[in-house]
C-alpha positions as CSV (number, residue, x, y, z in Angstrom):
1,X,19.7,0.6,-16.1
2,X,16.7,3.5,-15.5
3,X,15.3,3.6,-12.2
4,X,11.8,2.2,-13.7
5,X,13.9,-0.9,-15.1
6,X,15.9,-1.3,-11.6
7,X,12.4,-0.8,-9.8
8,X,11.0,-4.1,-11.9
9,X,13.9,-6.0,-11.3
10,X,14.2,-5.9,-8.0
11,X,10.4,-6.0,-7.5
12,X,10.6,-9.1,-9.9
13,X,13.2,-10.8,-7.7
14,X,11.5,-10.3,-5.0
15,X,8.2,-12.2,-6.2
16,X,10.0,-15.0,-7.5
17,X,11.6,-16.1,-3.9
18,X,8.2,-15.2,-2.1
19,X,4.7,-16.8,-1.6
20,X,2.0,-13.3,-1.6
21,X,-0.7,-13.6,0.5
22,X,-3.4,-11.9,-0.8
23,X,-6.1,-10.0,2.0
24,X,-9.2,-9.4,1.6
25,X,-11.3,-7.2,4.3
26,X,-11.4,-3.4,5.6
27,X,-8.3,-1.9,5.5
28,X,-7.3,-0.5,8.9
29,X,-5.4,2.4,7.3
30,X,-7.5,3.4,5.2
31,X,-10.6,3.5,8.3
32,X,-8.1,5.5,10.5
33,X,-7.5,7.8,7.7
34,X,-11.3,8.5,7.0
35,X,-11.6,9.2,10.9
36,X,-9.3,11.5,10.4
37,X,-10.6,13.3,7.5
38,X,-13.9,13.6,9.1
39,X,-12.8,14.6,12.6
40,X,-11.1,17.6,10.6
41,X,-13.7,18.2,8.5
42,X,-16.1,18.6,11.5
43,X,-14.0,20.6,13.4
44,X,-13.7,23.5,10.3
């Protein structure tokens, strides 16, 4: 089995014994990530 194939099955698997939450709103990581970018962008 390719690692694509192996990658779907488990992913697949997975799904199929768990109840996905989706989220909506700001993404925390993404906001610290911009901070970042900016803070370095203002210090060059």
């Amino acid at each position: 089995m390719a690692g694509g194939e192996l990658a779907t099955a488990i992913h697949d698997r997975l799904l199929h014994h768990c109840e996905v939450v989706p989220i909506n709103g700001n993404s925390y990581r993404l906001k610290n990530r911009l901070q970042v970018i900016e803070r370095d962008t203002d210090v060059a």
